[in-house]
C-alpha positions in Angstrom: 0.0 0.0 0.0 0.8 3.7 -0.8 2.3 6.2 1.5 -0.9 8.0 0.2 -3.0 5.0 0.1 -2.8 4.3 3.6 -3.4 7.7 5.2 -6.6 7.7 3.1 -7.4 4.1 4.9 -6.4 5.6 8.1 -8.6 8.3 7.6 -11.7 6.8 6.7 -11.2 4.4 9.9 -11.1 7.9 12.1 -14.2 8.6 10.4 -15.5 4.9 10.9 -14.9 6.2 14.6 -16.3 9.5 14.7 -19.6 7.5 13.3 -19.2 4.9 15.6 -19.8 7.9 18.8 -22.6 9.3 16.8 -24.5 5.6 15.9 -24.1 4.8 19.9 -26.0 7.9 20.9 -29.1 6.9 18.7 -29.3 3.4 20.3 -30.1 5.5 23.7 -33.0 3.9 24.4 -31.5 0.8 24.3 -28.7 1.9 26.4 -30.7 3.9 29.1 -32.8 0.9 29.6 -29.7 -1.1 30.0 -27.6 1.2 32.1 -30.9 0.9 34.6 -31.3 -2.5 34.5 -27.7 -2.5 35.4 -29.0 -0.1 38.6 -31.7 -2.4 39.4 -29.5 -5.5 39.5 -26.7 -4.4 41.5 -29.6 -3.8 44.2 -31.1 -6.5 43.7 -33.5 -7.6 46.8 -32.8 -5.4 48.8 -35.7 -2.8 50.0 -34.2 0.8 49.6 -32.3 -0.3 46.4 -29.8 2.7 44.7 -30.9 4.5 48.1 -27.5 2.7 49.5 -25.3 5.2 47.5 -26.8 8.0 49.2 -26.4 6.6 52.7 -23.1 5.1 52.0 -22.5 9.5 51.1 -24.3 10.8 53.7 -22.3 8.2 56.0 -19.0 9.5 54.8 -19.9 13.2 55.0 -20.9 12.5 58.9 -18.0 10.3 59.8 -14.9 11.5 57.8 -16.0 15.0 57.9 -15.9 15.0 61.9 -13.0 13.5 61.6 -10.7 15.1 59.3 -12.3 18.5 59.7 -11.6 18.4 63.7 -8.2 17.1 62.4 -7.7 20.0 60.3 -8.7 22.4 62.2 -11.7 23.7 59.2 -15.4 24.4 60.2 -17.6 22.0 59.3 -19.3 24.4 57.6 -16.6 24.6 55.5 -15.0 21.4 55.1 -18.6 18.9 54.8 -19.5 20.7 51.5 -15.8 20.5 50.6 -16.2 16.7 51.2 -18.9 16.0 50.1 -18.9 17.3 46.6 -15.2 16.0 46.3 -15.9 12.4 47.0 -19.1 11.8 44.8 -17.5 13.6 41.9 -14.7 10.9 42.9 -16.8 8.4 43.1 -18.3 9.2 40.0 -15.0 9.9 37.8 -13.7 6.3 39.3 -16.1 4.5 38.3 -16.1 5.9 34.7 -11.8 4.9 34.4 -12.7 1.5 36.3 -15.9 0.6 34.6 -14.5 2.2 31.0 -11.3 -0.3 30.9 -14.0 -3.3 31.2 -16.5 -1.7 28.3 -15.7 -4.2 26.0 -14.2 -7.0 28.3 -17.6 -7.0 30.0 -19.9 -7.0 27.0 -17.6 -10.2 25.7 -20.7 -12.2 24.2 -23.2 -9.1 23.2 -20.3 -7.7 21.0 -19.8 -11.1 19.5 -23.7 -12.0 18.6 -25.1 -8.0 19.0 -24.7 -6.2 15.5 -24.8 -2.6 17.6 -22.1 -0.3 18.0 -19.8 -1.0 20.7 -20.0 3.1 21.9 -23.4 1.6 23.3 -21.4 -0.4 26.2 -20.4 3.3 27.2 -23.0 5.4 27.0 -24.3 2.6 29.1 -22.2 2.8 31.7 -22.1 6.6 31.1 -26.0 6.5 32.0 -25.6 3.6 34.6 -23.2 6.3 36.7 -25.0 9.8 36.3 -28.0 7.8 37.6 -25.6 6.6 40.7 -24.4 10.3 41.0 -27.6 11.8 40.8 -28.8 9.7 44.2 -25.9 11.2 45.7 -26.9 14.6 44.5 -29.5 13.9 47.3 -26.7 14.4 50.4 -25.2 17.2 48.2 -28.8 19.2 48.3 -29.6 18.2 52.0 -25.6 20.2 53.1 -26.9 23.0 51.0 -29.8 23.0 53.3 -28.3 22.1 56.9 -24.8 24.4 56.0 -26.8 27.4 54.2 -24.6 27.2 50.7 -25.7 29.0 48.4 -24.6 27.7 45.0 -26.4 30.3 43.0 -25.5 31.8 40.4 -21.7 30.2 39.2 -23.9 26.4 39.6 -25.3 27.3 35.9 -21.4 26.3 34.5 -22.0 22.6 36.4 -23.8 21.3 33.5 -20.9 22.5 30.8 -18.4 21.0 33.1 -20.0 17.4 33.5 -20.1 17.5 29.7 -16.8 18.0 29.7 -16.3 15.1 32.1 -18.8 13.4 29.8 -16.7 13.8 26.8 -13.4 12.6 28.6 -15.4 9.7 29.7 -16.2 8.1 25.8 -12.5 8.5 25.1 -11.4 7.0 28.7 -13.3 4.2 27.9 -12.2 3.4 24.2 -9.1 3.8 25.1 -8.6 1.9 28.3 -11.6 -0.8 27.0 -9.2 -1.5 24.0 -6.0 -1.8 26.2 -7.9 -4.4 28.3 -9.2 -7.3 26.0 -5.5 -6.8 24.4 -3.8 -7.0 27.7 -6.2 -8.4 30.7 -3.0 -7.3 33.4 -3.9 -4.2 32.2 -7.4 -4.3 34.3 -5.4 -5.5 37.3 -4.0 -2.7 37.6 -6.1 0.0 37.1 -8.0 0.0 40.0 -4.9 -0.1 42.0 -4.1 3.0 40.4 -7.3 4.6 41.1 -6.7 3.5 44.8 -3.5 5.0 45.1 -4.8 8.1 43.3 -7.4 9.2 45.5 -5.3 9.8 48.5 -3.3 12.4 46.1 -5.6 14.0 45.0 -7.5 16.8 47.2 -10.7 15.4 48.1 -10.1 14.7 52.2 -7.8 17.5 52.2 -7.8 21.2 50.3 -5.4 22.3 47.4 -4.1 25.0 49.2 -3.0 22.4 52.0 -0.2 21.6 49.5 2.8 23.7 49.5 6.3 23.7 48.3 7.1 20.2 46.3 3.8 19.2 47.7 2.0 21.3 45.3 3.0 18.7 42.3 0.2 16.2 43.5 -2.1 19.2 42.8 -1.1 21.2 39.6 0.0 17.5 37.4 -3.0 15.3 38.6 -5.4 15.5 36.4 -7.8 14.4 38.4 -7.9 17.5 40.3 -8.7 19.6 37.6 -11.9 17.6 36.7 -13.0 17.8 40.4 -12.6 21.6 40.6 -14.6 21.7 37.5 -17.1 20.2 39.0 -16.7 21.2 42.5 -16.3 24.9 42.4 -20.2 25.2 40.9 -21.4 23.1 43.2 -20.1 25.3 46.2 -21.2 28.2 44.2 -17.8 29.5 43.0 -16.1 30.0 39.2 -13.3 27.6 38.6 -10.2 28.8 37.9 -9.8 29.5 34.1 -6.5 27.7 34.4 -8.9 25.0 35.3 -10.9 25.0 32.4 -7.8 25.4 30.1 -6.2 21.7 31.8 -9.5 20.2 31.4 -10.0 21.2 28.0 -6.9 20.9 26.8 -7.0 17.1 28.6 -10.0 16.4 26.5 -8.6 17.4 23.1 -5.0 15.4 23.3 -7.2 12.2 24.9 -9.7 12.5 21.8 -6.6 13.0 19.6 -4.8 9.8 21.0 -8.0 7.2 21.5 -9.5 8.0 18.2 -6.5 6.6 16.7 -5.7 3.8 18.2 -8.8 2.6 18.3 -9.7 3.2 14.5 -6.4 1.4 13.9 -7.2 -1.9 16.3 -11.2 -1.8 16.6 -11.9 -4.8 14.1 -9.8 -7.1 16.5 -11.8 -6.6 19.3 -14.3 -9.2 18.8 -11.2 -11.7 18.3 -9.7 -10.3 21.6 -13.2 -10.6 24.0 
């Protein structure tokens, strides 16, 4: 083949992509009713069902938040919301990187028999996860209330920012899903990773806690930037434009390095589930 030849194949298979993400957004009632099933199941007999994640929330904001804001020497008015809103935007952005590697891995027999595009398997677990964050959006609302936050007006650029987080999210998941049924250690170690990463990253503790050296667990973890994104509105402040700039600029190299690889290797993946 061509030098010419070949960047008109690779091309049309970025293209085959770019279709790929728009197909799997028409099948979305076939993935909304999936990523709730997938709600449903994990629930499964018992009598409060998703109502778990909140509790599981609200006992996190009560515990840790006595804890470490007495250890810190913050107000609770201060550090709870802090908390709060950092760990279910956590919880939320971990499940998407642990979930997205097994996108494909999971869906081994559906992609095999299911003539549907695979970008259905994510905006499935996209779905299955907003649903999960929006019953913690319930402890979120109820520290508004007990702390007297006012949000208003900077939580209009939440929804902006979770698309954002949304957008990193499809190219998390191609990416990682496409490492993993290549190499299954892969998945292994991931969730360590994720484990290792949410101690460094401010969620229990605030970004201006870390000084000198320190500050490198702040300003190159990506992670934080997505948080503050998402944070800041929630607690009724702008983020930082530098904030916006990482994140964006974050989502544009991640598009510009999945799309790629995963035009180039896609047709092996039902070989590789």
């Amino acid at each position: 083949m061509s030098k010419d030849a070949k960047l008109i194949a690779d091309g049309s298979n970025i293209l085959d992509v770019l279709r790929e993400v728009r197909d799997g957004w028409r099948w979305r009632e076939l993935w909304m009713t999936l990523g709730w099933r997938d709600v449903r199941t994990r629930h499964r007999r018992s009598h409060i069902g998703p109502f778990w994640n909140t509790l599981s929330l609200a006992f996190v904001a009560a515990c840790i938040g006595t804890l470490y804001g007495g250890i810190m020497a913050r107000p609770m008015e201060e550090y709870i919301p802090h908390l709060v809103t950092g760990y279910m935007i956590w919880a939320f952005l971990q499940a998407l990187v642990n979930e997205g590697k097994d996108a494909f891995s999971s869906n081994a027999s559906a992609i095999r028999e299911i003539p549907v595009p695979r970008t259905v398997y994510i905006y499935k677990l996209l779905w299955k996860n907003l649903i999960i964050f929006g019953f913690n959006f319930l402890v979120y609302i109820a520290v508004l209330i007990l702390f007297r936050v006012s949000p208003f007006p900077y939580v209009l650029l939440f929804l902006p920012a979770l698309a954002v987080v949304l957008l990193n999210g499809i190219w998390v998941a191609l990416l990682l899903g496409l490492i993993n049924v290549r190499y299954r250690d892969f998945g292994q170690l991931i969730p360590n990773a994720m484990r290792l990463a949410f101690f460094v990253t401010p969620i229990l503790w605030f970004p201006d806690s870390a000084t000198g050296m320190r500050a490198i667990f702040v300003y190159f973890n990506p992670f934080y930037y997505f948080i503050e994104l998402l944070r800041g509105p929630l607690l009724g402040q702008a983020p930082d434009p530098l904030v916006w700039t990482v994140a964006v600029a974050i989502t544009i190299v991640g598009w510009g390095i999945a799309v790629p690889v995963y035009a180039h290797w896609r047709r092996r993946i039902a070989f590789w589930v």
